[in-house]
N, C-alpha and C positions, 0 to 999 in steps of 0.2 A: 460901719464895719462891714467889710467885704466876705462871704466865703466862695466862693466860685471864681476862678482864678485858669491862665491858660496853663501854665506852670508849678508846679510846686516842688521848693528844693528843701531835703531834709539833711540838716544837718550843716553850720556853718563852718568846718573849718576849712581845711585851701581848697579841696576837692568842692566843696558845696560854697564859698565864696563865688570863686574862678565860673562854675555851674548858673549862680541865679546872676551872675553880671554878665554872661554869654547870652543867655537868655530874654534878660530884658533889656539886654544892648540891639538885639535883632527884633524887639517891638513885642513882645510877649506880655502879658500880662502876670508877671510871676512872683509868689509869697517865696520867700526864705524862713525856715522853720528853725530854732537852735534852743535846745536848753538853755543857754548862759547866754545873755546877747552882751554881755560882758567881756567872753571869753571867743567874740570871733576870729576868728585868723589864728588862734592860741599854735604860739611854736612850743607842745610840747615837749619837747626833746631837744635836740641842741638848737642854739637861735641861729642858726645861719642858714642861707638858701645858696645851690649851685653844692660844686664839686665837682667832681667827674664823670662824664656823661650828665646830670642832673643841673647844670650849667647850662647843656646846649638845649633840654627839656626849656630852661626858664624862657633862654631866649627864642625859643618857638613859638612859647607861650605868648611873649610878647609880640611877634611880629604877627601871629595873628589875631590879635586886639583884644590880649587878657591883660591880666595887672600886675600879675605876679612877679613880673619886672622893674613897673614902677616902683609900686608898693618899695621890693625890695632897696632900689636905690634909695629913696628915700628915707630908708630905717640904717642904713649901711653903719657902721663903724668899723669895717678893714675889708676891703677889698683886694683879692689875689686870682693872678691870670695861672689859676695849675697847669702843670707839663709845660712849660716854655720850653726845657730842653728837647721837647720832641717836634715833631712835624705838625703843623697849625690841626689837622685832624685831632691827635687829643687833648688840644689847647680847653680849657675846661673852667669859667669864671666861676670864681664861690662868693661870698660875701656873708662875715660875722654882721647881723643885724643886730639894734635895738629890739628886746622882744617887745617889750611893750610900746613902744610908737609904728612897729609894724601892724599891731593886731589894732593900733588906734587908727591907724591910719589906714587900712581894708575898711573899717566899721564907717571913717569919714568917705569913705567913697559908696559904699555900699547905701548909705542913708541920703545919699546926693544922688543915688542912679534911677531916671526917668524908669518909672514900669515896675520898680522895683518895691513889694513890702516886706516886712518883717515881723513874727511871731513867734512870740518867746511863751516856748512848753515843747513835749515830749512826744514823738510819735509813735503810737502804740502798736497801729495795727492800718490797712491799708485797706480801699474797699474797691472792689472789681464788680466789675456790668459788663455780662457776656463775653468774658475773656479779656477786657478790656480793664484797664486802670481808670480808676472816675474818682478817685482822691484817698484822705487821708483821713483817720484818726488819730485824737493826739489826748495825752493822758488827762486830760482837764474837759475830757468829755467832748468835745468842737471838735466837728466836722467840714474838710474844706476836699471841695472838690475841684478838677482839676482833669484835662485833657493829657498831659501827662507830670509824669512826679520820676523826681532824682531821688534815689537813696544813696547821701554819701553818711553813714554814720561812723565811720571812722574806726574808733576800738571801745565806743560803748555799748555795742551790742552784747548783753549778760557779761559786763565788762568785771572782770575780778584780778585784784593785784595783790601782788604775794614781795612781802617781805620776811624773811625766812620762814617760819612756822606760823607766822601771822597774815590771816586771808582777809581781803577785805573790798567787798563790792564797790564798783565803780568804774568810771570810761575814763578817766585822770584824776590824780590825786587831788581830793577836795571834791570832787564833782561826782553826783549818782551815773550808776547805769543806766543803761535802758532796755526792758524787759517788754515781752511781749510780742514785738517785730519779727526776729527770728519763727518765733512758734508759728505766727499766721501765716510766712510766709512757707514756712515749713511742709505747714498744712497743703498750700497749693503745690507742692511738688518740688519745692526749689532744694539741691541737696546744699549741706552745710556744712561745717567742719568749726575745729578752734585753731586758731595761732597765737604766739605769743613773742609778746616783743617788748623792750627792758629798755630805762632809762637811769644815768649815773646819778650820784649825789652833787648837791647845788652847796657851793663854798661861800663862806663870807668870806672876801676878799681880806679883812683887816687884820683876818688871824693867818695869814699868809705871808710866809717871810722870802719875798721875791730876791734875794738874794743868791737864793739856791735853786732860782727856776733862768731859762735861757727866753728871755723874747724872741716872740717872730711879728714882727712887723708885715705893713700891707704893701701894697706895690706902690701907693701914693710914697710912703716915704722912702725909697729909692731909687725914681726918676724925677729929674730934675723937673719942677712947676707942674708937677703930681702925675699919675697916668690915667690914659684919656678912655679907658677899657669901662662898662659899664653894662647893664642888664639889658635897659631900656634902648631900642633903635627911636625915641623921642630926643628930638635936637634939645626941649626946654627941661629933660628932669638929669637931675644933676647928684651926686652926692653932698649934702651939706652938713652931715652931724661930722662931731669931733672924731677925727680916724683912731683905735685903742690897739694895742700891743694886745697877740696872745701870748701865751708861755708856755716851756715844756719842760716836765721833768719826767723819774726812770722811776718804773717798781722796782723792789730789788729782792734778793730769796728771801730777807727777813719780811717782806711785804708778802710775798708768796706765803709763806710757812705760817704766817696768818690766817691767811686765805682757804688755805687747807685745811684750816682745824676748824674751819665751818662749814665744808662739804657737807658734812651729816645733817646739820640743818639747811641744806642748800632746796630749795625748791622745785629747781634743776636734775640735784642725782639723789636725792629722798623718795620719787615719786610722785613727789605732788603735781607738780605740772607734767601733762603727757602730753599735749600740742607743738606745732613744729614750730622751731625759730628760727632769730634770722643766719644763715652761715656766715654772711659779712659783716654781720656788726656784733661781733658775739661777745658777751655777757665776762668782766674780768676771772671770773669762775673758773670761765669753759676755755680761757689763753692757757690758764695755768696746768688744764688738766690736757689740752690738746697740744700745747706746745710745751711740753714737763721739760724739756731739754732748753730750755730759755731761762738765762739768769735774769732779765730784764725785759720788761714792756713801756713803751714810749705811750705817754699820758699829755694829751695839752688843755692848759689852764683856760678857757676863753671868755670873755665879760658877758654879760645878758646883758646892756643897756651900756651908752654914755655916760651913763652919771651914777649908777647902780652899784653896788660892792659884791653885788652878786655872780660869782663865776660857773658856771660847768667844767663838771672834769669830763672830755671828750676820752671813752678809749676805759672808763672805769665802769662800765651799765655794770650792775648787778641787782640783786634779789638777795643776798644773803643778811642774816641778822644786822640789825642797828651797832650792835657793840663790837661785832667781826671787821664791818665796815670802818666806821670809827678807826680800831685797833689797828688797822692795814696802815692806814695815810697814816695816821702817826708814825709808820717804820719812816717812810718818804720825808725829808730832811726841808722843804719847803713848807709843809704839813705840822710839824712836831706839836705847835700847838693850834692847830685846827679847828676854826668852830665850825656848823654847817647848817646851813637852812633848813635839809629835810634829806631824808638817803634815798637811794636807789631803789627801784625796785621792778618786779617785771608785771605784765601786765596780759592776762589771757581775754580772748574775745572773740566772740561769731563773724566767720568770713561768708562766700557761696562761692561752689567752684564758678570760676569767672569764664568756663566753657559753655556756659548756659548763656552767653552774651552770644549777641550780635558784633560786626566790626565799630557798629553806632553807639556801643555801649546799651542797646534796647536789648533786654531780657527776652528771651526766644520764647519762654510760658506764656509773659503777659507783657500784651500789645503795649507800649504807651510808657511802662515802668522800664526806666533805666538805674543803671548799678555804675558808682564810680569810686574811686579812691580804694580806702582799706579793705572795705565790703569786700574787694575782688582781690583780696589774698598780694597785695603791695604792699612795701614799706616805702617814707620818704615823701616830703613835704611835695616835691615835686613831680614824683609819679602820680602821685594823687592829684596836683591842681591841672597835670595836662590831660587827666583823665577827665576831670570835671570838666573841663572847658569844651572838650567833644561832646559830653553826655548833654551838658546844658545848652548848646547849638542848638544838638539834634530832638532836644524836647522841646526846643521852641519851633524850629521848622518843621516839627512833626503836627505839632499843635497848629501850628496855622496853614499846614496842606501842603507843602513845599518840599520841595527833595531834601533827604540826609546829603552829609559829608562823610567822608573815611578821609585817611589819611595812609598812605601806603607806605612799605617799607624802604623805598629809595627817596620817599620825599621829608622824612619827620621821626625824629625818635620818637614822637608820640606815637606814631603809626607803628613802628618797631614794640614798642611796648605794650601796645593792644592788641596786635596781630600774637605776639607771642599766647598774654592771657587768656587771649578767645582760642588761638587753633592749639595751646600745647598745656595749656593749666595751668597749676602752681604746686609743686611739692614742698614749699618755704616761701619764707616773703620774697615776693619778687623788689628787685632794687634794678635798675639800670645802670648799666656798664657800658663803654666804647664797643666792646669787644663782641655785643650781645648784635651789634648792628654791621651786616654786612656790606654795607655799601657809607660806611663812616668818611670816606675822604669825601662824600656829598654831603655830609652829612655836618660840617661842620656847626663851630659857633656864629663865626663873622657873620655867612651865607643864608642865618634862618630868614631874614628879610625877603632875601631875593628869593627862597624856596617859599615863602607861605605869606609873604600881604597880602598878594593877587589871590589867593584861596580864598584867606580873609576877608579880601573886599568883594569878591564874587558872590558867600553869604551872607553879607552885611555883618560880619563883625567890628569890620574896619570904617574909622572915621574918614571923612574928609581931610583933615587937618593931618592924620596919620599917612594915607597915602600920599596927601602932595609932598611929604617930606621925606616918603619913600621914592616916587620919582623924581626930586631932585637928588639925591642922593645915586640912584643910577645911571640919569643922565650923566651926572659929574663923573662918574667911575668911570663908563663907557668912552666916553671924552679924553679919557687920560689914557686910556689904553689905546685907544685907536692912536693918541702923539707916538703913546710910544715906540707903537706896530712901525710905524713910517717915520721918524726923524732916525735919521741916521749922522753918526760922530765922525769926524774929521781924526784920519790917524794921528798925526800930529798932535790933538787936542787930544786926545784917548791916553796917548803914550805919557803925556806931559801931567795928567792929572793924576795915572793910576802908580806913576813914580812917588808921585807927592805922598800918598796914601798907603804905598807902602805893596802894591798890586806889580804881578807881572804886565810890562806892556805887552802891548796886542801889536804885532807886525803891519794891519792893515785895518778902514775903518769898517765900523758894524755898526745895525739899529740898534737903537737902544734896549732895545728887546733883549738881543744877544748877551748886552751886557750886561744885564740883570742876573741874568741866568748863575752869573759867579758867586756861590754862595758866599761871597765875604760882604757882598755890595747889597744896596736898599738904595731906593727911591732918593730918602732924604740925602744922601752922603752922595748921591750922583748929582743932584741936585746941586751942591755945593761948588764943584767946578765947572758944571754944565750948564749955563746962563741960560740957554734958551729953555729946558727943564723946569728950571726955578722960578725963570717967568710965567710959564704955562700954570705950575701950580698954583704962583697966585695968584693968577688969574682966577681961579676954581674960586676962588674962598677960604675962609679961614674956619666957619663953620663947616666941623665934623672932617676936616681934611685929612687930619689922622687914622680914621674910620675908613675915608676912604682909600688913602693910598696902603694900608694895610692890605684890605680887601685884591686891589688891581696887584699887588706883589703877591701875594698869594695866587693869583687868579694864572699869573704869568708864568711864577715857579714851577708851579705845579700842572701846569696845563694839559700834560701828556698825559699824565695819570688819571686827571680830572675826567678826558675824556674816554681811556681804557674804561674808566670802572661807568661811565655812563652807558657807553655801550654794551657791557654786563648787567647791568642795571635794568637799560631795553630789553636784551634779552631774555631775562627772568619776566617781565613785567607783561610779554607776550601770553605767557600760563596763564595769567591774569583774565586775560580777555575771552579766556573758554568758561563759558558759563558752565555749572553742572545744574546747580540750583535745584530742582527735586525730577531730575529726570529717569535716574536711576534707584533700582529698589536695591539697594548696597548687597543685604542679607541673601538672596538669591542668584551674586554672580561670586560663583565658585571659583574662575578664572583669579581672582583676586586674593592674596594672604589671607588667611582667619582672621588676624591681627587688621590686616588691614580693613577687612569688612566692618570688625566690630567698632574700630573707630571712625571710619568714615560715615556711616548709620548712627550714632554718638555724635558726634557733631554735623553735620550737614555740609561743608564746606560749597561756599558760594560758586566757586573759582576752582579752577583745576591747580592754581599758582596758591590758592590755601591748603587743598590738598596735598600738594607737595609739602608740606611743611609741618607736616601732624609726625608726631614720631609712630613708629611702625609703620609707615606708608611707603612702600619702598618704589626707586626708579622703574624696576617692572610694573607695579602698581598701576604707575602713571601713564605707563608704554600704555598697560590696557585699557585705559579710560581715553588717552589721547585716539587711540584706535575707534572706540566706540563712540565716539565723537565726530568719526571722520577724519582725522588728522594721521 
């Protein structure tokens, strides 16, 4: 039995997975710690990963060589490409999982990963030498030390859930809290807060009369010989579980007028819970009372597993009484005779403002300790495992002497999503949005390959076998584009095809390029009458050729743009490069807002280009520091 370890990750769910396979993928010596070694990867809340924004999170995640990708594809049962109607920017993949052969299937990799152990008990309280983190205690008395340690504990920190008038300790339903962590770390200075975040009631499927719900099916079953969209940039992981239909139906005022005669017992506006929640996923309770003008709210039915009877109602979170809950679905006509697994309920928990971070996820108190996932005031499977996947890099290359990574805001939502937590805080769970990231048409899903393996492989995250299949993949891209840049159409052959199809002809010939450009046309369908095209593609291959010419049509439509917002992009990224780091004593330059002082002194900001981005720090602000720099 081991205790001295280079690594220690507390807490197993996506944040503290994603954290200790970071970690001992880069050679680390690293324990994983988890109450329930039962319950790792647990999708508490609904079983699917992606959505919007939270999509192009997974595929970061995987192109620089976490799992949250794979995993996903292989638990999948409905895979959908969100916003197709929009511009490939907020093009967004989600996918309904198995929960349970996801969390089996983390645990099957995590118990295969060289470097990697695991210890199943409670972490109590943490132990520092000279400012420094030197390990852990865990409630069973054992002591492990440790060059640094991950805290991902999720929402068991003094974790209590409330179903109406009914309080009851715990980090998820069935499972104890954990006590103790918050106070020690208390003790060293770190400030805390509570939030609170709610999950729906779980249906058995067989008292459900689908008759009165509307399927929505996955993208496989509406392209012909399935669609080729998927998490992973790995050529060999595939989807293979059975694809399942979700379904949806309507609240209606009789479902309301229920609803509201449990406000009084509601947890929500009784007073019981006084912690903040989340604004976008808010609790059926808080639709009815903040949208009172709505005769209807859209609810969808989704499976927990391939073979399971068990459904989530996505769109119902609540906290109110067993018998309110109950009473509601019964009004809903798919519902009438309803059985249910277990109700809703919400769930209160210790965060730490996440301004006390570094961009490393390294805790600015103490050397060595990093904070990732819920701890830093996020919601969302996905914020949390792109958090872990930074934290647990940068505790193992801290641990073996090696420079950190960051990830910045033109290169990675993840970088968007930390720079936010560290330079602006959290007033509610933070969730990721398109919207939240200003350089999104970079920012894409297709694109995370080409923005982040080379990161990847630069700190050993990335394999061999992943890279050589990331440079074939661009080679081939590169390849196609450059045909495209230079073969140029015969008018004649131009006029004659785009008659067929139904296109204005073109008076004269152009490169292929040009005639991309017309939004009715795609590769494939030019392909069709343009023989030398259609030769070139297969020449490419037939492996991942849809990936790719996805990718080069994009690359081509969009080009102008691409490069407007890069050069924006540069721009900004120049602030960057002005260090401030502790050169100025904030509190003594008058020149500067009040506001601005006290939060520049408050956080430290590394970079003149973090500076900018603290609220209350205004353009004059930065005139004066750019001054006092030289600039």
């Amino acid at each position: 039995m081991k205790y001295e370890f280079d690594v220690i990750v507390v807490g197993a769910g996506h944040a503290g997975c994603e954290a200790a396979h970071a970690s001992a993928q880069l050679g680390a010596d690293t324990l994983l710690v988890t109450i329930d070694m039962n319950k790792i990867a647990q999708m508490s809340c609904n079983p699917a990963v992606g959505g919007i924004a939270k999509g192009q999170i997974v595929r970061e995640i995987d192109a620089l060589g976490g799992m949250m990708g794979i995993v996903t594809d292989r638990s999948a049962i409905q895979f959908r490409m969100l916003n197709r109607s929009k511009g490939p920017a907020m093009w967004s993949p989600r996918s309904q999982c198995d929960r349970m052969k996801f969390s089996a299937e983390w645990r099957r990799i995590l118990e295969n990963t060289e470097n990697l152990s695991m210890w199943q008990d409670d972490v109590v309280d943490v132990i520092i030498d000279k400012g420094r983190i030197a390990g852990v205690v865990t409630a069973m008395g054992v002591e492990f030390k440790a060059k640094s340690v991950v805290l991902t504990n999720g929402t068991f920190l003094n974790g209590l859930m409330h179903i109406g008038r009914t309080q009851i300790k715990g980090g998820r339903v069935a499972e104890p809290a954990s006590t103790g962590l918050t106070e020690s770390l208390s003790k060293l200075g770190f400030v805390t807060d509570r939030m609170k975040t709610g999950t729906p009631v779980r249906i058995d499927g067989r008292s459900v009369d689908f008759s009165f719900t509307t399927p929505q099916v996955g993208d496989d079953a509406l392209v012909e010989g399935g669609d080729f969209h998927k998490f992973s940039y790995l050529p060999h992981v595939h989807r293979t579980l059975e694809q399942r239909p979700c379904f949806t139906v309507y609240t209606s005022e009789a479902t309301h007028d229920v609803l509201r005669r449990g406000l009084v017992d509601s947890p929500l506006y009784n007073g019981q819970i006084q912690s903040i929640g989340p604004r976008y996923c808010p609790s059926i309770e808080t639709k009815i009372v903040t949208f009172a003008d709505k005769t209807e709210h859209q609810l969808f039915l989704e499976p927990e597993g391939e073979d399971t009877q068990e459904y989530y109602l996505n769109g119902f979170s609540s906290s109110l009484p067993i018998d309110i809950q109950i009473e509601a679905l019964h009004t809903i006509p798919a519902f009438r005779n309803v059985h249910i697994y277990r109700p809703g309920y919400a769930i209160e928990y210790d965060f730490f403002d996440p301004t006390q971070l570094r961009h490393t996820l390294e805790t600015k108190l103490v050397e060595g300790l990093y904070f990732a996932g819920q701890i830093n005031g996020t919601t969302g499977y996905e914020e949390a495992a792109g958090q872990g996947l930074v934290a647990g890099a940068n505790a193992a290359l801290s641990a073996m002497g090696k420079p950190s990574f960051t990830l910045g805001r033109d290169q990675a939502y993840i970088g968007v999503l930390i720079d936010d937590l560290v330079m602006k805080g959290v007033d509610e769970p933070y969730r990721m949005f398109t919207s939240r990231a200003e350089y999104r048409i970079l920012l894409r899903q297709d694109d995370a390959d080409a923005r982040l393996t080379p990161i990847g492989r630069e700190i050993g995250l990335v394999d061999d076998a992943r890279y050589e299949a990331y440079c074939d993949k661009m080679k081939r891209r590169d390849s196609l584009i450059e045909f495209i840049d230079n073969f140029s159409v015969k008018p004649a052959l131009i006029n004659q095809y785009l008659v067929e199809i139904g296109e204005t002809p073109m008076q004269q010939g152009c490169k292929l390029t040009q005639l991309l450009l017309r939004p009715a046309l795609d590769l494939r369908t030019l392909a069709v009458g343009i023989k030398p095209l259609a030769d070139f593609i297969s020449q490419l291959g037939e492996d991942r050729i849809d990936e790719i010419i996805e990718a080069v049509e994009i690359m081509i439509k969009y080009k102008g743009y691409l490069e407007r917002e890069r050069l924006l992009a540069d721009k900004a990224r120049r602030l960057e490069d002005l260090v401030l780091g502790d050169k100025f004593d904030y509190t003594t330059m008058t020149s500067l807002s009040t506001e601005a002082r006290q939060k520049l002194d408050k956080l430290r900001p590394h970079t003149l280009g973090q500076a900018s981005r603290i609220p209350g720090v205004s353009p004059s602000d930065i005139n004066i520091l750019l001054l006092l720099l030289g600039r």
